[in-house]
C-alpha positions as CSV (number, residue, x, y, z in Angstrom):
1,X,8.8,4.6,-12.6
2,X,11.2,2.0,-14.1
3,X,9.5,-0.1,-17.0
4,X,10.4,-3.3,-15.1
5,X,7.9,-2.9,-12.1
6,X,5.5,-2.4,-14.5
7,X,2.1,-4.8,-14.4
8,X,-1.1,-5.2,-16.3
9,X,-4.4,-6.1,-13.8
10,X,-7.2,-7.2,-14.9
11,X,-10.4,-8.6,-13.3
12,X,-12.8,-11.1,-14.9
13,X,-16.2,-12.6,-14.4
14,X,-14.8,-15.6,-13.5
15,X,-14.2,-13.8,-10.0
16,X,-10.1,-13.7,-10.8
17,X,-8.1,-11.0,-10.6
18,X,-4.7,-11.3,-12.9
19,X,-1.9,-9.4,-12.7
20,X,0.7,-9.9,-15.6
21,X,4.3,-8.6,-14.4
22,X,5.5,-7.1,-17.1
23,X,9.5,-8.0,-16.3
24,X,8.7,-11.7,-16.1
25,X,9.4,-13.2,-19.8
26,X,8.0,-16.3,-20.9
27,X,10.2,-18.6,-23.2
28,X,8.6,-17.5,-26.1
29,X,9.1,-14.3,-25.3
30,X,5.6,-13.7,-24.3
31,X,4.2,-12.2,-20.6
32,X,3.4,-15.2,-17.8
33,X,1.2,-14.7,-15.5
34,X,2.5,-13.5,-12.4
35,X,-0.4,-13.6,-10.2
36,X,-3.6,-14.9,-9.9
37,X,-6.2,-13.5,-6.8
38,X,-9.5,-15.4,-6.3
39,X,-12.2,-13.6,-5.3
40,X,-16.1,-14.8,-4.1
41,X,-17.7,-13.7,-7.3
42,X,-17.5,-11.2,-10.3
43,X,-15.1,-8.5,-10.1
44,X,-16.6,-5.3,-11.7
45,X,-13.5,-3.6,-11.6
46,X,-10.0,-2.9,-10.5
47,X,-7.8,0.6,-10.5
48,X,-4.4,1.9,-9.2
49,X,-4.6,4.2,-6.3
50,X,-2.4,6.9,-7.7
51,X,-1.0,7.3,-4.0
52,X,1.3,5.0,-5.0
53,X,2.4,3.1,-8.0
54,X,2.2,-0.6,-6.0
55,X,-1.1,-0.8,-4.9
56,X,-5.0,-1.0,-6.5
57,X,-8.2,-1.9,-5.8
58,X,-10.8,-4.5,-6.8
59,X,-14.5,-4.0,-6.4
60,X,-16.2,-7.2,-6.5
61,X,-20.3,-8.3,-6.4
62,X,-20.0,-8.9,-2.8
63,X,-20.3,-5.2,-2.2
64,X,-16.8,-5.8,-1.0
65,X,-13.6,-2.9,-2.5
66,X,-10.0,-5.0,-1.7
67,X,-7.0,-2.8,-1.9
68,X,-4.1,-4.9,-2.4
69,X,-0.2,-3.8,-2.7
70,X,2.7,-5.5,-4.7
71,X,5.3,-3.5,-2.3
72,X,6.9,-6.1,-0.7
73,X,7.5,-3.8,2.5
74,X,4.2,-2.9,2.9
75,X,3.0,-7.1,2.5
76,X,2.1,-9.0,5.5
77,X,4.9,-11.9,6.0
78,X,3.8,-15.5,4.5
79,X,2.4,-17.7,7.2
């Protein structure tokens, strides 16, 4: 895929999922965040679903997995 739909995800104990959009320079030159996703608690871990580059999956200690996609076609319109 084209380096500029690129992203770095990362989950956190502090129950945050944070994706960093790789295209989206900071004035220093450094990555901004691009997205933060709270969650109820911890999230264990999160993966791409290698059916397709936009989406991945958190698993959180809820016992919940969230599958989540940064297609815009595929997103539910903002309410």
């Amino acid at each position: 895929g084209d380096w500029r739909t690129k992203a770095v995800i990362a989950g956190g104990e502090d129950g945050n999922v944070v994706i960093w959009d790789l295209a989206q320079q900071g004035a220093n030159g450094t990555n901004r965040e691009a997205q933060v996703i709270a969650h109820p608690g911890c999230v264990w871990k999160v993966a791409a679903l290698q059916s397709a580059s936009s989406d991945f999956i958190s698993a959180c200690n809820d016992g919940h997995m969230r599958i989540f996609t940064r297609h815009a076609s595929k997103s539910a319109p903002p309410s």
